[in-house]
Structure formats: C-alpha cells, structure tokens
N, C-alpha and C positions, 0 to 999 in steps of 0.2 A: 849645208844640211837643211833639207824641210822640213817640215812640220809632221810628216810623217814619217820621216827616219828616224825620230826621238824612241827612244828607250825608256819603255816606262820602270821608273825606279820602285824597287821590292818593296825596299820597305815603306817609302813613301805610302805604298798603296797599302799595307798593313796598317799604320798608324791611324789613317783616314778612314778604312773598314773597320776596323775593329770597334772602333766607339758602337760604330750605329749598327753590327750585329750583335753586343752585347746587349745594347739597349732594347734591342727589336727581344731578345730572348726574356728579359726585363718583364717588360711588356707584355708578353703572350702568359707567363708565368704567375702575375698577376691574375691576368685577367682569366686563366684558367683556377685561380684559387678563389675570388669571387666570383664564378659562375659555379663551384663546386657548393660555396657557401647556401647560397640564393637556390639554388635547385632540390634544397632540404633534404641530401644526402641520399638522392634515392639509389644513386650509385653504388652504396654500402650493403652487405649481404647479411642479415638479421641468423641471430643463431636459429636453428631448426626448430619451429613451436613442435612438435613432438620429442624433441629432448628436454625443452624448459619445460613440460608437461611431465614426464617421467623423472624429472629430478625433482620438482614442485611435491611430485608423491612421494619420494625416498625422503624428501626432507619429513614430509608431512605425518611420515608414518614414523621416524626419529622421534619427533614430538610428542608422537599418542603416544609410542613406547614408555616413555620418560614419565608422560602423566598416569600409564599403567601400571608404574612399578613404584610411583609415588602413592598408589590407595591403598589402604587397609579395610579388608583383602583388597587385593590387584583388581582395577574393574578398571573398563572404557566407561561405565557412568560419570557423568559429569563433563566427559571432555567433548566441548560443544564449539561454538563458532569463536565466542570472548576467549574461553578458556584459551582457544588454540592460539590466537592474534595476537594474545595477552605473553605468552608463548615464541610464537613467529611472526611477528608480524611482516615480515617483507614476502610474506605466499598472502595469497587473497582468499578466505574460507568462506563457506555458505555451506546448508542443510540443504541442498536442492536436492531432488527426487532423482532428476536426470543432471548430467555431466555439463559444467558449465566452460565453455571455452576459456581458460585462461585464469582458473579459479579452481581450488581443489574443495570437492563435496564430501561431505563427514557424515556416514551412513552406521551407525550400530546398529547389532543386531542384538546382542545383548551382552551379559557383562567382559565376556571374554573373547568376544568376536567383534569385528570393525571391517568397515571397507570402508576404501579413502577412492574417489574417483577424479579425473579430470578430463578434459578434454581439446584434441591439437586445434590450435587458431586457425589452422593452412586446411586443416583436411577435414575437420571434424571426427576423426579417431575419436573414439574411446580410448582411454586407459585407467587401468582399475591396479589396488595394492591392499590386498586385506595378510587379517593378523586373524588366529584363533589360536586359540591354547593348546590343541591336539595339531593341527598341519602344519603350524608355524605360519610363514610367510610368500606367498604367492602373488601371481603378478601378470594382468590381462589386460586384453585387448579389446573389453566390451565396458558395458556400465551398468556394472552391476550391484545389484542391491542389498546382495546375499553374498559370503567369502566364495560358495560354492560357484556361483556363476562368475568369478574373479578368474578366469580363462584365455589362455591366448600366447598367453608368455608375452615380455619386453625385459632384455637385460637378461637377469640368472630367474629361471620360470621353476624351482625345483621348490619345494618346501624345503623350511630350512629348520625342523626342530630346536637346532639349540637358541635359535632365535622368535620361538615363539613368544607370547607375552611373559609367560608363566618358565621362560625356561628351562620347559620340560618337554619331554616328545610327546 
C-alpha cells in the first residue's frame, strides 16, 4: 500500500479541525464585539426625536395640569421654567419664544390658557400642546404662541373637555 492509497480517518480529521474552527469562530466573535465597542454604537437605531418630542409634551402638559389644579383659583401663573424642573426634571424646560430642539418651551397666555411647544432633533418639526379652560386640550404641528395656533394634530388632535384645566367644557 502507498502513500496514496491511505484512507484518511473520520475522525482523526474531526478532532484536529475542530479545535481550530472553534477557535477561528472565537476569534472573529471577539473581534466583532470590540469593533462594535470602539465604533460608538452607530450601528444602533435611536428612538424617533419626533416621538421623544411628543411625549416630552404629554409629559410636560401632565405637569402644568398638576400645578393647575394645585392654585387657588386654578391658574398656569406661576408655573415657569424652576417650578416645572423642580417638578420634571428629566424633560429640559426653557421660556423660548420659538421651539427649541430637544427642550420643551412654556408659553402662557394667561391664567387659564398655556402652550407647551417643542421641537424634532431630525427634522426640525414643530410640535405644539396647549390647555384652555373652554377647548380643553389640543395638539399641533406648528410653534405656537397662542392655544389657537396649536394646529396640525399629532396623536388624538380632538379637544378633549373633560380634560381641560378647569374640568369643565
């Protein structure tokens, strides 16, 4: 018998392979979890900034609600940038005139009317959430100053009377 009639044995070759595709898989597994590391995750998909925007405002109108129905009488006086942080602090508040990216802005108009505005990181959207004592709660897609320009719809756009400030229609 030559050297070429041998029969290469099964599992020989098994025992001898397998270490070093284990290892090779080892290896790439690795090195695919420190490449994932070191590449500062850009591979990961960030929730939508116009939803963290539009919950930022439900949250943020939750809050003025709360310090509406804490005054005697019920008024948005008082509830300003402190009050609200003091309040929420994981939303980021400001007085801005216009909608600041990634920040929600606390606009009264006066004691029984409010708009809370912000706007999307990705698109620059508007989005707007005002409160008055007669329309209840509305909910837009501009930046506005006034409840009445609080326009557009995002989510339920309907006034909602039993949930105005004053719990009245």
């Amino acid at each position: 018998m030559g050297e070429s009639d041998q029969v290469l044995d099964p599992s020989l070759v098994f025992r001898r392979v397998l270490p070093v595709v284990s290892v090779a898989f080892i290896v790439v597994g690795l090195a695919l979890i420190v490449f994932s590391l070191f590449s500062g995750g850009r591979g990961t998909t960030p929730s939508p900034p116009a939803r963290v925007a539009t919950i930022d405002l439900r949250n943020g109108m939750s809050v003025a609600r709360s310090f509406f129905q804490e005054q005697k009488p019920p008024s948005f006086f008082g509830f300003g940038v402190a009050e609200a942080e003091g309040r929420e602090p994981s939303i980021r508040w400001n007085k801005a005139e216009s909608a600041v990216a990634g920040e929600v802005s606390i606009r009264i108009v006066n004691r029984t009317n409010l708009v809370l505005a912000s706007m999307d990181i990705a698109t620059g959207k508007a989005y707007c959430i005002a409160s008055t004592k007669h329309s209840g709660t509305t909910m837009g897609t501009e930046d506005a100053a006034k409840p009445a320009g609080c326009v557009g719809g995002w989510g339920q756009n309907k006034a909602t009377p039993a949930e105005s400030p004053a719990g009245q229609p």
